[in-house]
C-alpha positions, -999 to +999 in steps of 0.1 A: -161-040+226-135-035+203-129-008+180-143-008+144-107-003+121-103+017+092-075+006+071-056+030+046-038+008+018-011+025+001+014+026-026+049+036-020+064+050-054+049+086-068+021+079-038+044+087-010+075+099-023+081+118-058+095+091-078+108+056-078+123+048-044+153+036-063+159+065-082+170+089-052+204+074-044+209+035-057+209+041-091+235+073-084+252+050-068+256+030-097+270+063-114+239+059-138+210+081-145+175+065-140+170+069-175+200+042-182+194+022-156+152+010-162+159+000-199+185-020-187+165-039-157+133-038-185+154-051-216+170-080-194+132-090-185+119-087-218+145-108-235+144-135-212+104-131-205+110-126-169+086-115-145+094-072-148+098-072-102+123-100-103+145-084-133+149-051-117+160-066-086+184-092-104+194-062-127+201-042-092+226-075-077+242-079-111+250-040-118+263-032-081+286-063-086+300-049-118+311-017-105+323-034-069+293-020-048+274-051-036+242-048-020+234-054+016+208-048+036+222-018+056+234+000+028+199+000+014+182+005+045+207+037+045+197+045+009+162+052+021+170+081+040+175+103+010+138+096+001+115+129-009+086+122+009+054+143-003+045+176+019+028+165+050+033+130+050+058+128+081+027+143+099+002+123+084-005+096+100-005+108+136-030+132+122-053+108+108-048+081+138-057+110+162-088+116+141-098+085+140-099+078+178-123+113+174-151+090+154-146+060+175-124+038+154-086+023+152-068+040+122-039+014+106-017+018+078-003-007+049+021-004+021+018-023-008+045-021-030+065-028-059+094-013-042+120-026-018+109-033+020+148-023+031+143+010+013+111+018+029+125+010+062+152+035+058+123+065+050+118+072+086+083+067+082+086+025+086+068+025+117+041+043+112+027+008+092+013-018+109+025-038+077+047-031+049+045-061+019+073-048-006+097-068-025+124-075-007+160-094-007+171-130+012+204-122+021+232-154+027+253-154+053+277-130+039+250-103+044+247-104+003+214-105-013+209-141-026+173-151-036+143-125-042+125-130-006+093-111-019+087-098-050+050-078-054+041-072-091+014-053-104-015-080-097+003-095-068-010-069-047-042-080-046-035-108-025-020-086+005-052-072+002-068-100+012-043-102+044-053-069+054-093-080+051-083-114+069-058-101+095-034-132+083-007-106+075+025-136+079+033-139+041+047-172+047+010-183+060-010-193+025-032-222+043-050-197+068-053-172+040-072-196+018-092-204+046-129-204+044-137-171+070-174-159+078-175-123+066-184-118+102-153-125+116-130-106+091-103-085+106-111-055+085-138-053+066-136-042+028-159-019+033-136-002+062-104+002+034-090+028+015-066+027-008-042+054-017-020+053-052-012+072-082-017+054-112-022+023-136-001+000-113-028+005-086-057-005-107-059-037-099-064-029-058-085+000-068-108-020-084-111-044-057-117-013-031-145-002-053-161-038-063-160-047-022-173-010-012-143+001-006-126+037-016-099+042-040-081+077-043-056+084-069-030+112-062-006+133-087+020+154-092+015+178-125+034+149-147+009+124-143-021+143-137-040+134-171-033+097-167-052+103-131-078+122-141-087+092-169-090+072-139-116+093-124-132+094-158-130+057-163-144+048-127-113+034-117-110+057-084-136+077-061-115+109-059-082+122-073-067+150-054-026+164-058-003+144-036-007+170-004-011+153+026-004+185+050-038+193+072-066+212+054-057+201+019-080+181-003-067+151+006-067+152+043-100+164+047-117+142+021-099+111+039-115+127+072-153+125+057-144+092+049-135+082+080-167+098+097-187+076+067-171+046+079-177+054+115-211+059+111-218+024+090-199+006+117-224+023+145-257+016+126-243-022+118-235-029+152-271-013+164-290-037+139-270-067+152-275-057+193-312-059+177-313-089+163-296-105+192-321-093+216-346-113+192-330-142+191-324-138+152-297-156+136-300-132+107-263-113+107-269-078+091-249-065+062-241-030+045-262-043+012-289-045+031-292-015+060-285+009+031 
C-alpha cells in the first residue's frame, strides 16, 4: 500500500526568505532602492487598472531595457543566489521528510507564489519542491522575456491548491483539473495539507486549509508580527510562530505534532475502510464522521 502524504504549501516572500525575492539583487541592479522601484511597478498598474502581478513584471522588462540590462532567464536564475533564506531552512526539509518516513507517511513540498519561478530556482533550495507554481517569464528566441508565462496573484493561488489536492500539477492541464474526482481518489487529501505564509496575501489559501481541515501557520519577523498575530486573533491561521525553521524551535516541532496528527487520521481511516470491506459495505469512511 502506498504511503499516506503530507503536503506542506508554502509562500516564498517573507515565508522563506526576509523580504521580496526581488529586492535582494534585481532591483540593485536597476541602481534603484526597493522603495523607488514598487511605486513605480504599483502606479503603472494602478493607472492603467492592470492586474498588480502582471505590472510588476512588465515594470521589471520595461526598466532593465531603459538602463541596457535586459532580462534573461539566467541572469535571474543567477539573481536568486543572493537570496537570505530564514535560519534553518537549507536544513528543513530533509529534516521534516526524514520525520515523516518516522510516522509512516511521504512528506512533499510546494511553493506558491507571487514571485518569480527563475528566482526561486536560483535559491539553491529549488529541488527540495516537488512543485514550484510562481510567476514566471516566456522568453522568445533571443532568450528575452516576451509574454508573462505565469502570473499567480493573490487569489490565484487557490487554484494550485487544488492541483496539489488533485495531483494534476501541469498548469497547462485545466480539463482534468475541472474534472469531477471522487474524494476517494484525491492525490492529497485537504485534510493531509499545511500551509505555511506570513501574512494577508496568504489568506485566501489559509482559509481554504482551515474550511477543508487543513492547517494554516503564519510566520513573522518583528516587522510584521502584529499584522500576524491579528490573524491568529481573527481565525485566519492555527498557529503563528517567528520564521525559525532550525530543529527544536516552535515551528519545527509544532509542524512535527502535526505530522504525527495526520499520521494517526490516515491509520484509523484506513482501519475503518479494511472494515468495511471485509463487510462488503460500500459505505467509504470520512474524517467528519470517525471523529
Amino acid at each position: 500500500m502506498e504511503k499516506p502524504i503530507v503536503a506542506f504549501l508554502y509562500d516564498f516572500d517573507k515565508t522563506l526568505c526576509t523580504t521580496d525575492m526581488e529586492d535582494y539583487a534585481f532591483i540593485p541592479s536597476l541602481g534603484l532602492t526597493p522603495k523607488e522601484f514598487w511605486p513605480i511597478a504599483n502606479g503603472f498598474g494602478f493607472r492603467n487598472r492592470m492586474d498588480g502581478i502582471l505590472a510588476f513584471m512588465y515594470t521589471m522588462i520595461v526598466e532593465s531595457e531603459k538602463r541596457g540590462k535586459p532580462i534573461t532567464r539566467e541572469r535571474l536564475v543567477e539573481m536568486g543566489r543572493s537570496i537570505e533564506l530564514f535560519p534553518g531552512v537549507r536544513e528543513w526539509f530533509k529534516r521534516i521528510n526524514a520525520f515523516g518516513e518516522t510516522q509512516g507517511v511521504q512528506v512533499e513540498h510546494y511553493v506558491i507564489s507571487s514571485g518569480l519561478r527563475e528566482i526561486i530556482e536560483g535559491s539553491g533550495i529549488a529541488e527540495d519542491f516537488k512543485e514550484v507554481y510562481a510567476s514566471e517569464f516566456y522568453y522568445d528566441e533571443s532568450g528575452r522575456p516576451a509574454w508573462p508565462k505565469l502570473a499567480v496573484n493573490f487569489t490565484a493561488k487557490t487554484q494550485f491548491v487544488y492541483r496539489i489536492n488533485k495531483g494534476v500539477l501541469d498548469v497547462s492541464d485545466d480539463k482534468t483539473l475541472n474534472d469531477s474526482m471522487p474524494d476517494d481518489s484525491k492525490r492529497v487529501p485537504f485534510t493531509n495539507m499545511i500551509y505555511v505564509g506570513d501574512g494577508l496575501s496568504d489568506v485566501p489559501c489559509m482559509k481554504m486549509m482551515r474550511a477543508y481541515g487543513g492547517q494554516a501557520i503564519a510566520v513573522y519577523q518583528d516587522a510584521n508580527r502584529a499584522g500576524v498575530e491579528k490573524l491568529l486573533q481573527d481565525g485566519r491561521v492555527d498557529f503563528i510562530f517567528p520564521a525559525d525553521y532550525s530543529e527544536g524551535s516552535g515551528l519545527d516541532e509544532t509542524a512535527k505534532e502535526i505530522i504525527r496528527k495526520m499520521a494517526v487520521v490516515d491509520r484509523l481511516l484506513e482501519t475503518n475502510a479494511r472494515q468495511l470491506r471485509s463487510i462488503g459495505s460500500d459505505t467509504l469512511p470520512n474524517q467528519v464522521g470517525l471523529f
